[in-house]
N, C-alpha and C positions, 0 to 999 in steps of 0.2 A: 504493500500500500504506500504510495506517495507522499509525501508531505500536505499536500495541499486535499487531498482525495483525507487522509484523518483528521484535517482542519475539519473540513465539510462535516465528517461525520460528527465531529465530537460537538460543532454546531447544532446540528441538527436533532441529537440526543438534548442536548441540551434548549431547545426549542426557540432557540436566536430566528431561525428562520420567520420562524411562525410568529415576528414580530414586523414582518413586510406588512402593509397596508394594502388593501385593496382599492385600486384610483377605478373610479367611475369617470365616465367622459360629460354621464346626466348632469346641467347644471342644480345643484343644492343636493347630490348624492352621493357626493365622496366621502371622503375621511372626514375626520374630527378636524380643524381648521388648523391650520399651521401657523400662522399670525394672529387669530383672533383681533384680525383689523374691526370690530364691532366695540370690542369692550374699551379700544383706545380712542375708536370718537364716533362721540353717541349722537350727534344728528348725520343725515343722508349726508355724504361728497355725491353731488350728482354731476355728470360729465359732458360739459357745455359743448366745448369742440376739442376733434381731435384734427393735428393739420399736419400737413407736410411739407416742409418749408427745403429751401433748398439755396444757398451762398455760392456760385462757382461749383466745385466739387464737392464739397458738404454739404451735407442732407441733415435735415431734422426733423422727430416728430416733437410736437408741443400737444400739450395736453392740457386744458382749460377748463374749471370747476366753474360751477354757478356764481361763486363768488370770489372771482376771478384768480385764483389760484392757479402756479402754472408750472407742470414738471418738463424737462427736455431732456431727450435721450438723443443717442448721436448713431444713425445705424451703421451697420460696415459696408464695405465700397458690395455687397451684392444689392444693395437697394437699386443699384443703376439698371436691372435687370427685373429686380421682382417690386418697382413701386405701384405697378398696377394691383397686383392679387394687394398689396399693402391697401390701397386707395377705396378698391374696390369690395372686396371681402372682408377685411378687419378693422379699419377704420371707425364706420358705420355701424356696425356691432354692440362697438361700447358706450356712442352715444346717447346721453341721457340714462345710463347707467349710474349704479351708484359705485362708487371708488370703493367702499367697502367691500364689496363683495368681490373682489378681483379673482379670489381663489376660485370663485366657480363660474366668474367670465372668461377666464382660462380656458377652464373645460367647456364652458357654453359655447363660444367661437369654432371651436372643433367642429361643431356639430350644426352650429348655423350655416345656412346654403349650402350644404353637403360637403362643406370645407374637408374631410374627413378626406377626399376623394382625392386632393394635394397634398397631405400629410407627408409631413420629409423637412429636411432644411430648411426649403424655398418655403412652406407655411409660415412654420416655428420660428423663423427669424422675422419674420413679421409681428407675428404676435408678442416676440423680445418686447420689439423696439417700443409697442402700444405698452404694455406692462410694466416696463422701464420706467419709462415717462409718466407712468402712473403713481408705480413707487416714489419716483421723486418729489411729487407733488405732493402727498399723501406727507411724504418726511417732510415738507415744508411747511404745511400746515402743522404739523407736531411739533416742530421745531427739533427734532430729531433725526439722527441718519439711517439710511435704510435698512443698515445691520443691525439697529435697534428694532424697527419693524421685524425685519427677517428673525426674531426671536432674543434677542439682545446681543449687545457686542461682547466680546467675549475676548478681543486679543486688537489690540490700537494699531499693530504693525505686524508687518506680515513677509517672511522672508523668500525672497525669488531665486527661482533658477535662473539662468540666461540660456534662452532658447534657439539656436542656431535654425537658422530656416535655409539653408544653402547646399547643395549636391553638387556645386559647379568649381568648389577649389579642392586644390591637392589638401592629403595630410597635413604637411606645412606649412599651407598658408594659412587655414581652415585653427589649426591650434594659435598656430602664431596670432591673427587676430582677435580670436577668444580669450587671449595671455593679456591681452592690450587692456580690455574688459573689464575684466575679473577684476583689473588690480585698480581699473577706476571707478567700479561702483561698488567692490567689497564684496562681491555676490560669494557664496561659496559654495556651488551648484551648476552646473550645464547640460545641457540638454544637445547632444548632436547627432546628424540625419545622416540615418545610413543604408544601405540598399538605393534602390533606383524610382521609387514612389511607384505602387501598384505595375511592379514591372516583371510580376513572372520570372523570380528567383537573379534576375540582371542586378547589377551592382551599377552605381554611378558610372565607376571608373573601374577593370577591371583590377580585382583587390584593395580597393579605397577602406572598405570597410575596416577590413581584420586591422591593414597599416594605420588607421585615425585612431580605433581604439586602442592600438598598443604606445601609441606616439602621445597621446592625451594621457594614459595611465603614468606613462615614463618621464613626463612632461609636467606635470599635476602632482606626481608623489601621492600618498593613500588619504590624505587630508579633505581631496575636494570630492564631493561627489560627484560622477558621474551616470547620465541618464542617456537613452539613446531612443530614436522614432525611426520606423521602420516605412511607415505610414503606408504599411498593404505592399512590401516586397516578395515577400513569399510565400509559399505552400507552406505545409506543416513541417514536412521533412528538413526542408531547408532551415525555416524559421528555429526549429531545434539545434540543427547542428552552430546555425550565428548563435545562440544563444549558448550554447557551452564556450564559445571564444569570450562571449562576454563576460561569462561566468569567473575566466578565468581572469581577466582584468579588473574583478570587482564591482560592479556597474550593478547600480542600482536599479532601474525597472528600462523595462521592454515596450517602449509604449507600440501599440498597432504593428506585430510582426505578421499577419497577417491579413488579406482583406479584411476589410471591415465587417461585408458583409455575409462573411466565413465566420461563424460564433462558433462551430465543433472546432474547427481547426484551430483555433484562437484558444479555444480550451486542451487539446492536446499538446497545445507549446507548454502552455498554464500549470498542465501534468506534469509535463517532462522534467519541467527545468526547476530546479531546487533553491537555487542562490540568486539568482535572478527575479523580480517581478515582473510579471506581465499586467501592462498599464494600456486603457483603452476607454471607448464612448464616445470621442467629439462625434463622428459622424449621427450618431442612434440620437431618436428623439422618437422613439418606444418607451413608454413605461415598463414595457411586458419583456422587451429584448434584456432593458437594464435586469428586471427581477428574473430574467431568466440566467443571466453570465452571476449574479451573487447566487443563485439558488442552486446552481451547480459550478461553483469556484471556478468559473471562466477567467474571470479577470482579478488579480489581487489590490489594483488600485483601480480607482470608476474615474473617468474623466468626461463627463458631460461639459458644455461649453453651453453657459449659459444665455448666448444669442444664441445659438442653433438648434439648444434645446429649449427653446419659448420664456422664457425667463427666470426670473427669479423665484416663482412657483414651485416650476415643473422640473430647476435643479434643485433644491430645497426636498422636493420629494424623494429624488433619486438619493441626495446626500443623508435621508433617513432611513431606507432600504438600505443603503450600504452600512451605516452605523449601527441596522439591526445585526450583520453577519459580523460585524470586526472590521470594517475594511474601511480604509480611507479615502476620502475624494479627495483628487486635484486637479481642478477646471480647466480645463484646455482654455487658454488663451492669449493666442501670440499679437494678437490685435494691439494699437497704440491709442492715443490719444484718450475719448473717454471712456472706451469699451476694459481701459484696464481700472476702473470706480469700479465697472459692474462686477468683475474679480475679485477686488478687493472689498464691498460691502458685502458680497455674496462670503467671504474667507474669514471676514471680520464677526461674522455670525453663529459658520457651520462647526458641531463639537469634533466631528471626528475628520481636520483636517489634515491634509500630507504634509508632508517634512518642508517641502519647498512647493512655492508656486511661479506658474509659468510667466515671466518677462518676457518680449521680444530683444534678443540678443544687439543687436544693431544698433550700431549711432545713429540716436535719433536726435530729431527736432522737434520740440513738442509742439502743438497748435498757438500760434498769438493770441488766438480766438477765446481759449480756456485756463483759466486759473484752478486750483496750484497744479502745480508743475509735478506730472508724479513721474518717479527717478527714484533707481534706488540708492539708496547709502547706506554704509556697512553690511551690506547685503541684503536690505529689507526694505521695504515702502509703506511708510506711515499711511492709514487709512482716513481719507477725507474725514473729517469731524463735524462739518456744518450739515445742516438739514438736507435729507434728500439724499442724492449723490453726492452731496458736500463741493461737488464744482459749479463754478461760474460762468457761463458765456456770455462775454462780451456782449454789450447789450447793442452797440452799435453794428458790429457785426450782422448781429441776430435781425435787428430792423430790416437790415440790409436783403434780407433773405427774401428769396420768392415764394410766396404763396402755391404750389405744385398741386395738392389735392386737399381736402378735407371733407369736414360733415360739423355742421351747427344746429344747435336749437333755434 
């Protein structure tokens, strides 16, 4: 028997499983409420407009209560692609809704105009961006942040990986400027891509893989940790034999060695490999996929990406399924600007969070447009503290924006 195969059991004897929740899609039919947004304000938030505003390249949704309250979330560059099903489907939805009950406008929007029938990414990140902007608005009116909503804060600062997003440089160069990195934001964690992205057992570069991780071990010394993304290169067999190389370099988790859409296979790496974790989710925005990889030790870290999985709800639920087994979540997300508030409210909340969370590794630039500047130092990123998502946009900016779609009382 396995490691992971007498986790499971000694889980399941002991009846951890049987502390998953069952999500109903019916609105007012799920679970016991996760925020109890009722008991923290006791008249209707009812939901005046929802807009879609748009600056140049950035998009916004803004969210307007009755009495004029007003949250903004910031979506990611696929709104250029999915602003219709946004405009048209979800939008409209929440209007004249009340903000309280978001948990089960959630689930109601699934099911309104047979939305059900688009289920995937291209929905769920529609429905983020609506939810977002809802949470933040909801914290404003509180005058609190939304990991207070999301069930109280729990931790101010919250320490990152730096997340390599790159297949295109050698060994050498690839450590060499993650060396650059490290030592100017403190991180003590990386995250680097190996394999060839859903490429049918192909490597980048022939051999990049096995040479990055030996040259980052040798390079690094046992102090830092290292993490590696597969993101869907191989089959099982393969996916196994990478993972005893990793094994032997000491690497911390396996995120995506296999497709995504591969959950046996994903579980037979899961089996195999002993010293390794197998780390996965961004793409799934299943309730039933997630409770199916904890209910049979698929994956040992859950990594839902809270735009892709519908927001801060719908990770929240998955982050309590995983804390019924033992297992920890760590949010997929390499995104910059405001999308790493929603990482960070969402980490500043959950009990059973991972050792590290995902930064985008690369010198960035942060927006002019948005106050504070989030960056890490000493290896961690202080969690916004002001109401909402605790950031600010530029209000002239924001004027500035175009009107693209909405829906008004």
């Amino acid at each position: 028997m396995t490691r992971r195969r007498f986790l499971h059991a000694a889980l399941s004897a002991a009846g951890s499983l049987a502390l998953v929740p069952r999500i109903s899609a019916e609105p007012g039919a799920g679970p016991e409420p996760l925020f109890h947004l009722h008991r923290r304000f006791k008249s209707s938030v009812p939901v005046a407009a929802m807009d879609l505003l748009r600056n140049g390249e950035q998009w916004f949704v803004r969210a307007t209560s009755a009495d004029g309250a007003v949250g903004i979330s910031a979506p990611n560059e696929r709104i250029r692609v999915l602003h219709p099903m946004l405009s048209e489907l979800v939008l409209p939805f929440f209007l004249g809704k009340d903000a309280r009950d978001l948990e089960d406008l959630v689930d109601g929007v699934y099911v309104h105009r047979s939305n059900y029938k688009y289920a995937g990414i291209a929905l769920w990140n529609c429905v983020a961006w609506v939810e977002i902007a809802l949470f933040d608005l909801l914290g404003k009116l509180a005058g609190a942040p939304a990991g207070e909503l999301l069930g109280g804060v729990r931790r101010k600062e919250v320490p990152v990986y730096l997340s390599s997003l790159r297949r295109d440089t050698t060994p050498e160069a690839e450590v060499e400027w993650i060396s650059k990195r490290l030592a100017e934001t403190g991180a003590r964690a990386v995250k680097l891509k190996i394999g060839g992205r859903m490429s049918r057992n192909a490597d980048a570069a022939p051999g990049r893989t096995e040479r990055l991780v030996a040259l980052a071990r040798k390079t690094w010394g046992g102090e830092l940790t290292i993490q590696v993304d597969a993101n869907g290169s191989y089959d099982a067999p393969k996916a196994i034999e990478v993972g005893r190389v990793l094994e032997e370099h000491g690497v911390y988790f396996y995120e995506e060695p296999c497709t995504w859409e591969d959950f046996e296979a994903t579980r037979r790496v899961a089996d195999a490999l002993e010293k390794v974790l197998v780390a996965g989710g961004e793409q799934d925005t299943s309730y039933e996929k997630f409770a199916w990889y904890v209910k049979n030790r698929g994956l040992d870290i859950v990594q839902p990406d809270v735009s892709y999985n519908g927001g801060f709800t719908r990770t929240m639920r998955v982050a309590r399924l995983a804390e019924g087994a033992k297992l920890d979540i760590t949010p997929h997300a390499p995104q910059g600007g405001m999308s790493v508030a929603y990482m960070l409210q969402l980490a500043s909340a959950v009990p059973n969070l991972g050792r590290f969370q995902e930064f985008n590794g690369a010198p960035q630039t942060p927006p002019a447009w948005l106050e504070p500047k989030l960056a890490p130092r000493a290896g961690a990123i202080a969690v916004p503290a002001g109401p909402g998502l605790g950031m600010t946009v530029d209000p002239d900016f924001l004027k500035k924006a175009q009107r693209v779609a909405g829906a008004a009382n």
